[in-house]
N, C-alpha and C positions, 0 to 999 in steps of 0.2 A: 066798595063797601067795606064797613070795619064790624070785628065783630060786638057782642054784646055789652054794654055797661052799663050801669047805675052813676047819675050824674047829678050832683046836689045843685039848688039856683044858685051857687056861688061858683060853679064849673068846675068844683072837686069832683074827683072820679069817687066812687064808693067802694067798685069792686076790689080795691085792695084793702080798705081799711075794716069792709064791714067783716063781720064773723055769723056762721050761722048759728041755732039753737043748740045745735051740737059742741061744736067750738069753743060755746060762753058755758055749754056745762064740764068740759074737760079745763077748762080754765078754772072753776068756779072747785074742781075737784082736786086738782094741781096744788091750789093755796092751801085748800085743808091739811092736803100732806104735808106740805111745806112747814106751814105752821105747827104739826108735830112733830116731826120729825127736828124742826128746828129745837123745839123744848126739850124733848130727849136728849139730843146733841149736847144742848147747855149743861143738862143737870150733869151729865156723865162725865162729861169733860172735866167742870169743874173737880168731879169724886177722882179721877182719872192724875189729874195734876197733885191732887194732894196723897193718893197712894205712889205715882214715881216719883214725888220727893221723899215720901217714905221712906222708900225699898233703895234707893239711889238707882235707878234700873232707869239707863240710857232708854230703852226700848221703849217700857212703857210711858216713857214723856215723850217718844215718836208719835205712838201712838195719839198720845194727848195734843200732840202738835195735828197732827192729821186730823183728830175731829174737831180741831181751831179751824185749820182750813175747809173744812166739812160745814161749821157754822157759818164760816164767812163766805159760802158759796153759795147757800141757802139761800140766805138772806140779800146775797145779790138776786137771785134766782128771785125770788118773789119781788121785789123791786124791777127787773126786768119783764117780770109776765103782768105788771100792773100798767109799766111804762108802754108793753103792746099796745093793751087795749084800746088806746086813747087814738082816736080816729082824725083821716087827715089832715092836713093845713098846706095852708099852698107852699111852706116851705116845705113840708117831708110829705110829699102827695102820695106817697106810698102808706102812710101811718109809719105804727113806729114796731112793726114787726122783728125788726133785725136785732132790736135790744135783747131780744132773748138769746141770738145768737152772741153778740157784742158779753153778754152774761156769763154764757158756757166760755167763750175765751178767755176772759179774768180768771174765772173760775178754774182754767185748766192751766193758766199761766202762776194762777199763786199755789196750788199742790206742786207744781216743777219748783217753784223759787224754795218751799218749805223742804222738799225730799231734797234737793243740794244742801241745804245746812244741816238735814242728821245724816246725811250721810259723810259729809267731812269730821261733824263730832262724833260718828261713828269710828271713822280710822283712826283721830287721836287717841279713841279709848281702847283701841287695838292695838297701836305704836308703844302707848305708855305702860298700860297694864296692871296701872297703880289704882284699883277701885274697891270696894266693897257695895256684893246685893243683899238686901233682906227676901230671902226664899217664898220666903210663907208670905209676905203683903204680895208682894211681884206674881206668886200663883192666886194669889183668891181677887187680887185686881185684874190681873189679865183673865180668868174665869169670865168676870161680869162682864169685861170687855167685849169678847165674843156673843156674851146674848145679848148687852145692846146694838151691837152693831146687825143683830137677825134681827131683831125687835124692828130698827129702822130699814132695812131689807126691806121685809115686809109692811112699813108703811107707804116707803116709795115705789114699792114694784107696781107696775103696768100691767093689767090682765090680758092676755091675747100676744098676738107677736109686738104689743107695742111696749113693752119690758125690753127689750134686748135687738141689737142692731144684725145681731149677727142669723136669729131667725128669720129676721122680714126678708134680708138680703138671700138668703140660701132656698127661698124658692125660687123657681123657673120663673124665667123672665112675662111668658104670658102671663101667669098664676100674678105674678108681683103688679104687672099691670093693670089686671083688673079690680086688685085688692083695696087700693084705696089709699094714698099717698101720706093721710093724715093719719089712718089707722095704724097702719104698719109702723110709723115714728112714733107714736105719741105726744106728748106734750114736752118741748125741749129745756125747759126749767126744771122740771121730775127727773128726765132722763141724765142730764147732765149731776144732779143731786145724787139721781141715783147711781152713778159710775161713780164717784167718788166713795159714798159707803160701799159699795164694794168692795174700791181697793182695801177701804179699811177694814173690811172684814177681813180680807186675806191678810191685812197684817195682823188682826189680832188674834189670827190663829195663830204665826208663826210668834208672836211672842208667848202666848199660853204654851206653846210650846217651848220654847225658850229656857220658861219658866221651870216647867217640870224636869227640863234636865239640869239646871242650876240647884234647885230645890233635893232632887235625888243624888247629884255628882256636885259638890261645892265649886271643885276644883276646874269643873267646865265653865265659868264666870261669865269665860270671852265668846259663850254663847249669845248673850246677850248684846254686845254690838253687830257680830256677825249677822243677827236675825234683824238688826236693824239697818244694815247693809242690805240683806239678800231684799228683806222684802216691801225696804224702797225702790230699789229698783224696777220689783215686781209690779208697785201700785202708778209706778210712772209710765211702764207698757200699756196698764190697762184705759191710761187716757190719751193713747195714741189714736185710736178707732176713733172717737170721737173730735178729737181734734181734726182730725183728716175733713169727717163732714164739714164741723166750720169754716175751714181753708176754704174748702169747694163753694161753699155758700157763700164767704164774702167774696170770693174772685167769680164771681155769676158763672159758675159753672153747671154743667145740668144735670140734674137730679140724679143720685144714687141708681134709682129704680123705673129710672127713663132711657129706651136706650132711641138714640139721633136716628139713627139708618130708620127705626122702625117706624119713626113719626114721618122719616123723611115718604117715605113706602105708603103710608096708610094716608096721607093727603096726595099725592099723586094716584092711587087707587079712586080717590072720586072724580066721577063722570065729568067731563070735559075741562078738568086739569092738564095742562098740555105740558105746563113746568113750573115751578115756582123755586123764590132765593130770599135771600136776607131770614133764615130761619134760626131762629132763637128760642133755645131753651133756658130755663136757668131758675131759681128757688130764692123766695124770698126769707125764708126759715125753714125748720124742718117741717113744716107741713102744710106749706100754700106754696105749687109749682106755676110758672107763667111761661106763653108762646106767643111769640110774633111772628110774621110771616108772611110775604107779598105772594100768589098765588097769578098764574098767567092762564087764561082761560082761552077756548076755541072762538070764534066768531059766532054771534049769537046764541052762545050759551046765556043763560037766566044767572046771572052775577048775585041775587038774591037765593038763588036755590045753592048754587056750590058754599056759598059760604055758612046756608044753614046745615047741611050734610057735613061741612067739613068740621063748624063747631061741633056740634053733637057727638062725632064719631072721635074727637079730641079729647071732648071731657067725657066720655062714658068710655074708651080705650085707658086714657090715662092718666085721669081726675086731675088734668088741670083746673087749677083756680080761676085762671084768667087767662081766654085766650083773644089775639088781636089779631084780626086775618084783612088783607088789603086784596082784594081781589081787582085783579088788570086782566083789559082785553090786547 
């Protein structure tokens, strides 16, 4: 026996592509953000580019480059959470769930491609030495910089642990199991959006920083590339954590906040499980987890009863989305 599915008259499976009431309203809550946070982005950028050409200040056109990259994540970002939605076909019988993932990688590949190019025009402007900053545009630009980049913070933040990877993960593994695999991530076009303005926040502190000691010390100048060295660097660590989950997701590896041994433990715990193999975990995004699993039972054990106790106790232990159990005698 195989376990549960939803099966259309055209022999598509459903359970991947469908989404519950929940799902369509964190999607449906995703785009709103998206969609401001995208407009914020533009208008800023655009004031952003026209104060570093101003001021001639290396920094603040880093920055202006960063929320180029920020816009053009975005908007992949909502382009990928629409491409989800669109339910199966018998070539991608999975749906098209991975495009969000497929999203977050672009998205994390073009901030690494933008931070190597100010970071090389950072060292020429270090090597040379030959520059003049305007103080005063370069502090009251980089000023605004920091409250739009809070302004968009707080449009993209996720309430609960599903704002930040590093909370969901740092509770205890039972705690994390029972929490709810979709909760604990949230929506992976947000999350992705939102690690990006972060880094940028943290760069545009250090340039308002920057700023104020050019502004108070003229003769400190080559603060200015250095903070746009130091805190490139800075904004490229901060998409390492998430880049790692997309590796793991596209090479079907299992789930962050699943651990093997326990799944292996809690199906051999039900009654007249003798041994089972072929067990597979593995995520189809960050927030629909899936299990297969061939399952060797006793002689006359009820092949109907193990596999409904084993589904049950899979998805209420560790909110599988979709589990597939073959049960042998």
């Amino acid at each position: 026996g195989y376990g549960d599915a939803l099966w259309r008259p055209d022999g598509l499976c459903l359970e991947a592509g469908t989404m519950s009431a929940a799902e369509s309203e964190v999607r449906r809550s995703a785009r709103r953000k998206l969609y401001l946070a995208c407009t914020v982005c533009l208008l800023f950028m655009t004031g952003e580019v026209v104060g570093g050409y101003a001021a001639h200040s290396l920094a603040i056109m880093t920055d202006a480059a960063h929320l180029l990259t920020d816009f053009c994540s975005i908007l992949i970002s909502i382009f990928s959470l629409w491409l989800s939605t669109r339910p199966p076909t018998h070539t991608m019988t999975f749906g098209w769930h991975r495009a969000e993932i497929l999203g977050m990688l672009l998205s994390m590949v073009s901030i690494w491609a933008v931070t190597a190019a100010l970071v090389a025009l950072a060292a020429q402007r270090i090597h040379d030495g030959d520059f003049d900053i305007d103080s005063r545009i370069m502090l009251v630009t980089s000023g605004c910089g920091v409250g739009v980049n809070v302004l968009m913070v707080l449009i993209l933040h996720q309430s609960g642990a599903s704002h930040g990877h590093a909370h969901a993960h740092a509770l205890p593994a039972k705690q994390r199991q029972g929490s709810g695999h979709h909760h604990s991530h949230g929506n992976a076009a947000v999350k992705a959006a939102f690690i990006h303005v972060l880094g940028d926040l943290v760069q545009s502190l250090g340039v308002l920083l920057a700023a104020t000691i050019i502004y108070f010390w003229p003769e400190y100048k080559v603060a200015d590339p250095i903070c746009t060295f130091l805190f490139s660097v800075l904004v490229l660590a901060t998409t390492l954590p998430i880049t790692k989950d997309v590796l793991r997701i596209l090479m079907a590896g299992a789930p962050r906040d699943v651990d093997f041994s326990s799944v292996r433990e809690r199906l051999l715990s039900v009654k007249g499980v003798t041994s089972l193999h072929s067990l597979h975990v593995w995520s189809l995004n960050t927030t629909r987890s899936f299990l297969s699993v061939h399952m060797a039972t006793d002689e006359g054990t009820d092949a109907q009863l193990v596999l409904k106790k084993a589904t049950k106790l899979l998805r209420s232990k560790f909110d599988f989305s979709s589990v597939t159990i073959q049960v042998e005698h």
